[in-house]
C-alpha positions as CSV (number, residue, x, y, z in Angstrom):
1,X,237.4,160.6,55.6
2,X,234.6,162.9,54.1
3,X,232.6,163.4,51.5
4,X,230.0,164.3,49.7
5,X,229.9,163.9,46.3
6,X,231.3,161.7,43.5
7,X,233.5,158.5,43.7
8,X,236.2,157.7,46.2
9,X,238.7,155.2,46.1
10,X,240.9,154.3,49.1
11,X,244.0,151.6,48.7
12,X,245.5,150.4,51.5
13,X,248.0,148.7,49.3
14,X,251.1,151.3,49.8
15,X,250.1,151.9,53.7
16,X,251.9,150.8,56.3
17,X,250.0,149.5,59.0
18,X,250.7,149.1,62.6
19,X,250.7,145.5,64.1
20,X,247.8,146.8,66.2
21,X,244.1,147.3,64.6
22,X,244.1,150.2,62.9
23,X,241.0,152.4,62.2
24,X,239.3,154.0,59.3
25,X,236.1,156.0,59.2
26,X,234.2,157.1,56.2
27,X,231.3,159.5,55.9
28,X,229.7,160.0,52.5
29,X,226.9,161.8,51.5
30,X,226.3,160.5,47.6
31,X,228.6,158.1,45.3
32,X,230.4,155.0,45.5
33,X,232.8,153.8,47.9
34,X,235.5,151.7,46.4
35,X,238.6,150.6,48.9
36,X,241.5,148.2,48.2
37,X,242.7,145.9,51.1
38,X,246.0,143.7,50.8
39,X,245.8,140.0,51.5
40,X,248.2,139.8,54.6
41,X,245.5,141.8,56.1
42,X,242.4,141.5,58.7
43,X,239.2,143.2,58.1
44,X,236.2,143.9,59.8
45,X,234.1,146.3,58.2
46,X,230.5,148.0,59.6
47,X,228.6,149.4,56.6
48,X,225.5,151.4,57.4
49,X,223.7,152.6,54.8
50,X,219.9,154.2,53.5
51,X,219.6,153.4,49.7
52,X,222.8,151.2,47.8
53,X,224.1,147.9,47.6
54,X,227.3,146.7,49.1
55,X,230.1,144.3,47.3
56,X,232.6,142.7,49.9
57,X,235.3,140.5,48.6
58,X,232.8,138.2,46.9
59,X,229.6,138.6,49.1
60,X,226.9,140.8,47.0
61,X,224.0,142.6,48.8
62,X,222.0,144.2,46.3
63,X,219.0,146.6,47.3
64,X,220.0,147.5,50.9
65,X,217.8,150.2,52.3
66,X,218.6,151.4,55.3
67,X,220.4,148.2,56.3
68,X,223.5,147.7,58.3
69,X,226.1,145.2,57.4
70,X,228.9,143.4,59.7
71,X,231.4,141.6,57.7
72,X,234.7,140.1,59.3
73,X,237.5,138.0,58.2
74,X,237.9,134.8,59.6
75,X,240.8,135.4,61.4
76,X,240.2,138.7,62.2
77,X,240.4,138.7,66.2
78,X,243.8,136.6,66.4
79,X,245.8,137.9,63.8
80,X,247.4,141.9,63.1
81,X,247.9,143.7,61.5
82,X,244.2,144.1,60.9
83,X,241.9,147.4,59.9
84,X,238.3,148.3,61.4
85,X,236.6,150.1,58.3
86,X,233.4,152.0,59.5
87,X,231.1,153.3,56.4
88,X,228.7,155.3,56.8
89,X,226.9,156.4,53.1
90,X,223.4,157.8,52.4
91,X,223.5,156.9,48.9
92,X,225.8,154.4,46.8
93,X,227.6,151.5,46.3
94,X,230.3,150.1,48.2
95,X,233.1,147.7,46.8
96,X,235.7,146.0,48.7
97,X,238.1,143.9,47.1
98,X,241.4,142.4,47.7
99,X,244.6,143.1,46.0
């Protein structure tokens, strides 16, 4: 997925995922990045960014500036299905949440 502007939300909710690790990358210029992950589901997520702050199911990091973030679910390498999210954002926040 691009961007370049505005908000953008992305649900995973209503997507049917292979038992395999599937991959999602997002590019976004400016704007905040919101994406909805069901609970029967494995993430690892790679956030780069230059200037925002980064909300992942609980964990807070305010004032990151030109940071990256690795985040993984516990059971991430021995359980599928299970989704790589890579984010790459110049500017914005970035909220994933569980649904």
């Amino acid at each position: 997925m691009h961007g370049a502007f505005g908000d953008r939300v992305i649900d995973l909710s209503n997507t049917v995922l292979p038992n395999d690790t599937a991959v999602i990358s997002i590019r976004h210029l400016v704007g905040n990045i919101e994406i909805h992950v069901p609970y029967d589901v494995e993430v690892s997520i790679h956030h780069s960014s230059v200037i925002g702050r980064a909300h992942i199911f609980g964990n807070y990091h305010d004032r990151m500036m030109n940071q990256t973030l690795l985040y993984q679910t516990k059971n991430y390498d021995t359980s599928f299905p299970r989704v790589k999210i890579i984010i790459a954002i110049f500017s914005g926040d970035v909220e994933v949440k569980r649904i």
